[in-house]
SETOR-754009 format. One record per atom (N, C-alpha, C): x, z, y; residue in three letters. Coordinates in steps of 0.1 Angstrom, whole numbers, padded with zeros to 4 digits, always signed. Each point is the difference from the previous one (the first is absolute). Example, Ala and Ser with C-alpha at 12.3 -4.5 7.8 and 13.67 -1.06 7.14 Angstrom:
<milums>
+0132+0078-0057ALA -0009+0000+0012ALA +0009+0000+0012ALA -0004-0007+0011SER +0009+0000+0011SER -0008+0008+0011SER 
</milums>
This chain:
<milums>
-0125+0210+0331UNK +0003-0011-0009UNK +0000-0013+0008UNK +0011-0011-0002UNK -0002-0012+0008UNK +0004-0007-0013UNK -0016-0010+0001UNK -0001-0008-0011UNK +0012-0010+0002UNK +0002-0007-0010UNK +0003-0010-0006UNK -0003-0014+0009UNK +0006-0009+0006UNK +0001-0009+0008UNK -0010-0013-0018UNK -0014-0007+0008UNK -0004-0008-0008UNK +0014-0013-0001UNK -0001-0005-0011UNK +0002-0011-0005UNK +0015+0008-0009UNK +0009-0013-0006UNK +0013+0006-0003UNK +0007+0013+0008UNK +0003+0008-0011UNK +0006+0010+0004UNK +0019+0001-0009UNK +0009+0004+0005UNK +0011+0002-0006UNK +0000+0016-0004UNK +0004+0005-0015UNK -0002+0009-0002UNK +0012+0006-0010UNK +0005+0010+0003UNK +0015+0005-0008UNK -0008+0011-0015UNK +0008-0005-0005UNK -0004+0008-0016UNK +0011+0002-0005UNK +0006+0014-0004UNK +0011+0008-0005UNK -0006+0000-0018UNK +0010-0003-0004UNK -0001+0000-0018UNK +0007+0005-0002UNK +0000+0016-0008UNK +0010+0003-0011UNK -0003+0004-0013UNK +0005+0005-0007UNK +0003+0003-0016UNK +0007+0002-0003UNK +0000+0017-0011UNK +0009+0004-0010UNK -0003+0005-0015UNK -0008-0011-0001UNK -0002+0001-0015UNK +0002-0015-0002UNK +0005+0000-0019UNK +0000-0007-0005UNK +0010-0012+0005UNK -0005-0011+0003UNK +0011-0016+0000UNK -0004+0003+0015UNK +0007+0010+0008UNK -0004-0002+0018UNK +0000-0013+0005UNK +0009-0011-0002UNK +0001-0010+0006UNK -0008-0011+0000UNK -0005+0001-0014UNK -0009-0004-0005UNK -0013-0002+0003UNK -0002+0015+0005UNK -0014+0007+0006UNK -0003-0008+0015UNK +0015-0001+0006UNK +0002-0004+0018UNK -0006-0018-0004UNK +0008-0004-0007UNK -0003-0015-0005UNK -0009-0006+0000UNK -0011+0011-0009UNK -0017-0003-0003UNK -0009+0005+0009UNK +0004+0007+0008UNK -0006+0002+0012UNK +0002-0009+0014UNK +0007-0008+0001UNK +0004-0009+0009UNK -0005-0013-0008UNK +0003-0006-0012UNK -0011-0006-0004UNK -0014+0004+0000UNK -0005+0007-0002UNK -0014+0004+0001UNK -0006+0002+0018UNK +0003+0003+0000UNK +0000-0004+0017UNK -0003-0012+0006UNK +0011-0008-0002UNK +0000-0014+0001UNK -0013-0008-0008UNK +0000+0003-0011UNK -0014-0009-0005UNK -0012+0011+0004UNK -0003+0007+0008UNK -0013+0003+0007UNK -0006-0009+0007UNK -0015-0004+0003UNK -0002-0006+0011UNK +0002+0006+0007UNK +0000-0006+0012UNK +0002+0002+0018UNK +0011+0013-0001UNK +0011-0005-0006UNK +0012+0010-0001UNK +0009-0011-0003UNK +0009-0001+0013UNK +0018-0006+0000UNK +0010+0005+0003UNK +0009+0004-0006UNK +0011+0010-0005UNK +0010-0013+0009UNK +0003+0006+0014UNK +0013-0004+0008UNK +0013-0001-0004UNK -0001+0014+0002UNK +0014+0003-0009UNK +0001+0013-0004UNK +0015+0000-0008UNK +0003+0009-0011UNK +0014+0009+0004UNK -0003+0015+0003UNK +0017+0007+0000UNK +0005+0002-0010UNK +0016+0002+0002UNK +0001+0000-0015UNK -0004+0015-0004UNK +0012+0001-0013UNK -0008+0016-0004UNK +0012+0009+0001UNK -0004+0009-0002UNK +0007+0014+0008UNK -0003+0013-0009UNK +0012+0006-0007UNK -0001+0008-0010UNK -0002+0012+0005UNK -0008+0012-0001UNK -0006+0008+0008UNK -0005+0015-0009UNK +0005+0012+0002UNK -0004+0011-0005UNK -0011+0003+0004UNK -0009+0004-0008UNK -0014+0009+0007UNK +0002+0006+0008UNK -0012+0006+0011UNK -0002+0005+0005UNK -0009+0011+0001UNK +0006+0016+0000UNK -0009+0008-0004UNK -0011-0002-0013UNK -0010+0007-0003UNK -0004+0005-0014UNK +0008+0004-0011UNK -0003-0007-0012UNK +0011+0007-0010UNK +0014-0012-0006UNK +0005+0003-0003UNK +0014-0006-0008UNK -0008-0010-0006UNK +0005-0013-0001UNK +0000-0011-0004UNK +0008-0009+0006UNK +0001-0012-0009UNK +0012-0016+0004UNK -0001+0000+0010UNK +0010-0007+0002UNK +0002-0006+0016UNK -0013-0012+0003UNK -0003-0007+0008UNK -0005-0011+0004UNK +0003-0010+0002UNK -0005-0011-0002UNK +0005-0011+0007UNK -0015-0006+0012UNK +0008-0004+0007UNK -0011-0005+0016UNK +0003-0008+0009UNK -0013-0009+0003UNK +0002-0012+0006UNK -0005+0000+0011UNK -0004-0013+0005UNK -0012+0006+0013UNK -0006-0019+0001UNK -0011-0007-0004UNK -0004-0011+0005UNK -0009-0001+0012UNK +0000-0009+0005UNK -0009-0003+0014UNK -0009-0013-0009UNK -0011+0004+0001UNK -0011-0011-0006UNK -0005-0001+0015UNK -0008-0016+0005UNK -0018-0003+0005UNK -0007+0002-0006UNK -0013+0004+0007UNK -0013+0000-0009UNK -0008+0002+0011UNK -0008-0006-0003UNK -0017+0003+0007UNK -0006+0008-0004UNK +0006+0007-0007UNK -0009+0013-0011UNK +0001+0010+0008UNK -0011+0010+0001UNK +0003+0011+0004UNK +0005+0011-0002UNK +0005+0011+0007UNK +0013+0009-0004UNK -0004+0006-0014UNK -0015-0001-0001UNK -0009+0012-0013UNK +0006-0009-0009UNK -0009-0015+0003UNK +0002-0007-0011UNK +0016-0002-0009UNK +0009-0002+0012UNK +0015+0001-0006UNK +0002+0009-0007UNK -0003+0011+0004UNK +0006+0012-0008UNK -0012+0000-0017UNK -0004-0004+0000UNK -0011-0003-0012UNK +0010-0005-0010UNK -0001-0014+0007UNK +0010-0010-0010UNK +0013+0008-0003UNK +0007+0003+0009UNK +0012+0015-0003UNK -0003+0010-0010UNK -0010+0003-0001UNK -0003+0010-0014UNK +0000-0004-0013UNK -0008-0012+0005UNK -0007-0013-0011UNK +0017-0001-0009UNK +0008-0002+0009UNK +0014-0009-0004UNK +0006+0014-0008UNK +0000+0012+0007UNK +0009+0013-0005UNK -0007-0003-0012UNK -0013+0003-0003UNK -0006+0007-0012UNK +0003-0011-0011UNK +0002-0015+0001UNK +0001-0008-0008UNK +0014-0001-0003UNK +0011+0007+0004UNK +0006+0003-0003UNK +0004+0017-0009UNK -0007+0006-0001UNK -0005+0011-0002UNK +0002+0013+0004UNK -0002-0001+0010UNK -0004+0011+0012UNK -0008+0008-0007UNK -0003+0015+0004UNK -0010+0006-0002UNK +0003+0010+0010UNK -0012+0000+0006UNK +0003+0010+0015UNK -0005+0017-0004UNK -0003+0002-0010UNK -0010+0008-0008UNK +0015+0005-0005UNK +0011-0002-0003UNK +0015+0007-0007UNK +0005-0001+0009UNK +0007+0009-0001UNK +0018+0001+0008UNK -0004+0008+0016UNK -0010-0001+0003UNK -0003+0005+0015UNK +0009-0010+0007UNK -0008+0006+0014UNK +0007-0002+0011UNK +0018-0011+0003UNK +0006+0013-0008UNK +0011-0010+0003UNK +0007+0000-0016UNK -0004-0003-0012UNK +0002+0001-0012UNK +0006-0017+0002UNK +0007-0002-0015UNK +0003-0010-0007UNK -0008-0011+0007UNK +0001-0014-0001UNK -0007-0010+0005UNK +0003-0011-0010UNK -0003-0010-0006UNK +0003-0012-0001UNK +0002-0012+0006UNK -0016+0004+0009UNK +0003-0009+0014UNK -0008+0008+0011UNK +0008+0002+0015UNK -0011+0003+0011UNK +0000-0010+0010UNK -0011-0003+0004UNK +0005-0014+0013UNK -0015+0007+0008UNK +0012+0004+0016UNK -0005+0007+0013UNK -0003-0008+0012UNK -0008-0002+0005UNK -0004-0008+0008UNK +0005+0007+0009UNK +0012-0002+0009UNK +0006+0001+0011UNK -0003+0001+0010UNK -0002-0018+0004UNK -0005-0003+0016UNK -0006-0010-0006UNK -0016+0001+0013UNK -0010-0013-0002UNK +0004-0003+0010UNK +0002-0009+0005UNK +0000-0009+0017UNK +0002+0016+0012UNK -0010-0004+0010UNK +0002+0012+0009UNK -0006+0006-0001UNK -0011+0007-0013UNK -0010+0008-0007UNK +0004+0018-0002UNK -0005+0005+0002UNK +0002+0013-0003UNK -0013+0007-0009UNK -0002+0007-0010UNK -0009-0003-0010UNK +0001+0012-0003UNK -0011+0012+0001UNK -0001+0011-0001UNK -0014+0005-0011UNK -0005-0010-0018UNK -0008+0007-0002UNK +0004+0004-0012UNK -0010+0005-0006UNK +0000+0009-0015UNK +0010-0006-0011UNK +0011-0003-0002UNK +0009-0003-0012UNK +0008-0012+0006UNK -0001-0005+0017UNK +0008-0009+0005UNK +0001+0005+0016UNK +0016-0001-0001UNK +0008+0006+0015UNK +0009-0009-0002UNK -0003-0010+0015UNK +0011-0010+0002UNK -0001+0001+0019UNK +0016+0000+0004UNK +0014-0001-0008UNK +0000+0012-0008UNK +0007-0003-0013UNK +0004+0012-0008UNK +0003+0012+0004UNK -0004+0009-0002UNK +0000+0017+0006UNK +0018+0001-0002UNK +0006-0003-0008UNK +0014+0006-0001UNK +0009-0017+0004UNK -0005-0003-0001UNK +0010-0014+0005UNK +0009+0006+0009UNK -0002+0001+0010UNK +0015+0003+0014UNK +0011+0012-0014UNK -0003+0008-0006UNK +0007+0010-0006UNK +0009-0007-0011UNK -0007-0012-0005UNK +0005-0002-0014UNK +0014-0013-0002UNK +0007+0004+0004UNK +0017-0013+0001UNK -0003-0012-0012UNK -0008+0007-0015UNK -0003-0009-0012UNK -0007-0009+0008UNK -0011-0004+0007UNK -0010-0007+0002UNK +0004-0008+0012UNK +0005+0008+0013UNK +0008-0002+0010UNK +0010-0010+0001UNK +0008+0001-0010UNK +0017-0004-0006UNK -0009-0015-0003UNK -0007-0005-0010UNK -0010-0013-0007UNK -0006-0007+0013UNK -0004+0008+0008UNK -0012-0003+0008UNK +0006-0007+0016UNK +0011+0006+0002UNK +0011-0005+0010UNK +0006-0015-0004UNK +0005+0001-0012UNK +0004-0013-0005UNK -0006-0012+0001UNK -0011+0002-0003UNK -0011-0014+0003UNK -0007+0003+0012UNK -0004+0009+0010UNK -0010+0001+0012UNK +0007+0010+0004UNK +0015+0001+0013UNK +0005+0010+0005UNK -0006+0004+0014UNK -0014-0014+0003UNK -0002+0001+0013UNK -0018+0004+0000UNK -0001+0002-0014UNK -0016+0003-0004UNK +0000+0013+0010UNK -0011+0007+0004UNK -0003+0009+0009UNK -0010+0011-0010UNK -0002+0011+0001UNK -0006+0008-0005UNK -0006+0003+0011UNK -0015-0005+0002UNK -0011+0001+0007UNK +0000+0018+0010UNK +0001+0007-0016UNK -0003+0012+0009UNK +0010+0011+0008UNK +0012-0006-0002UNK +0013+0005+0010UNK +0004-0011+0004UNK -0005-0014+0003UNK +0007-0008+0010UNK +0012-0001-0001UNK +0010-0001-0012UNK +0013+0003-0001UNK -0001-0012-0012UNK +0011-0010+0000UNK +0004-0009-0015UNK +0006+0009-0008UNK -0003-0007-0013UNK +0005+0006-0014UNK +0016+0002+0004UNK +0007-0008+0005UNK +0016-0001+0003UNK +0001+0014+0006UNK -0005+0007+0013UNK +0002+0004+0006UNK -0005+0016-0009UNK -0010+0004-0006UNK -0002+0005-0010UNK +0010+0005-0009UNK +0003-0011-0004UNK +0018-0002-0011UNK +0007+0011+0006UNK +0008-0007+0012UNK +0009+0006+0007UNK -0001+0012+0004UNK -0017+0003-0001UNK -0001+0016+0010UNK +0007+0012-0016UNK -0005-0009-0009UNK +0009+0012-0013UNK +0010-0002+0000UNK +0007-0003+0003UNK +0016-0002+0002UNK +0004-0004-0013UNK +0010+0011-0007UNK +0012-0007-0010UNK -0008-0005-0009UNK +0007-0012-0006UNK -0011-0009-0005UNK +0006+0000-0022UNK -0010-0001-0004UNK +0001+0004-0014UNK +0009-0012-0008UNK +0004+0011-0010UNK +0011-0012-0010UNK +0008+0011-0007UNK +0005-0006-0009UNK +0013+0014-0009UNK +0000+0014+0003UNK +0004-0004+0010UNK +0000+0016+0008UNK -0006+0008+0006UNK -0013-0007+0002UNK -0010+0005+0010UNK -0015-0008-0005UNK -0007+0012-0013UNK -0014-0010-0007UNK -0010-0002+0013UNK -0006-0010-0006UNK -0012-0004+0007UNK -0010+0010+0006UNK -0004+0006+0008UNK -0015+0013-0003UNK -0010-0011+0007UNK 
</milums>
């Protein structure tokens, strides 16, 4: 594990949803965010219409990716991240694993942190695989670095090749 660099940290957070007003869901989560203490929302990708991936049949998605500061730590961030899903009405307890969502928001990348405990793995275990998160995450930080392959998100991008749209969905 290599902690978290003290003081401000820059940190990527993937939001999606496919239930209910999805856009809606991305909205109130990037507001909610923003009015956290010691949480400042940089910036914003836009959103990106996206089929599930593996589990069972359900909507498509929509998915964003913000870069907030915080001095908070990686635990603590992901707290407030639950805090935000469930007040939106999350319930981790339905749908399993990769079921229906209303809102999910994944803590990505913490700074140059790699984070290996019980209910938090950063960088994201599937991030390099996933073009949804990748595709958002490029847009605003193409030169952000994924700590534990030494390789930018851009470069990541490119290693999946053909890139998603009409003819070719998001995975």
């Amino acid at each position: 594990m290599t902690p978290a660099p003290s003081g401000p940290n820059i940190a990527y957070i993937g939001l999606g949803s496919n239930v209910g007003e999805r856009a809606d869901h991305l909205r109130a989560a990037v507001a909610a965010l923003a009015a956290e203490a010691d949480i400042t929302v940089t910036a914003v990708s836009g959103v990106l219409e996206t089929m599930p991936v593996g589990g069972i049949e359900q909507p498509p998605f929509l998915n964003a990716v913000v870069e907030v500061e915080t001095t908070r730590s990686p635990r603590a961030l992901l707290d407030a991240c639950q805090r935000i899903e469930r007040e939106r009405g999350r319930d981790r307890r339905t749908g399993g694993r990769w079921g229906p969502r209303t809102l999910d928001l994944d803590i990505l990348l913490f700074g140059s942190a790699i984070v290996r405990e019980p209910g938090l793995t950063i960088p994201h275990p599937r991030l390099p695989e996933r073009r949804f998160v990748l595709g958002p995450l490029t847009e605003i930080a193409p030169k952000a670095v994924h700590p534990g392959l030494g390789r930018s998100v851009e470069s990541l991008l490119e290693a999946l090749g053909v890139e998603c749209g009409p003819e070719e969905p998001c995975s």
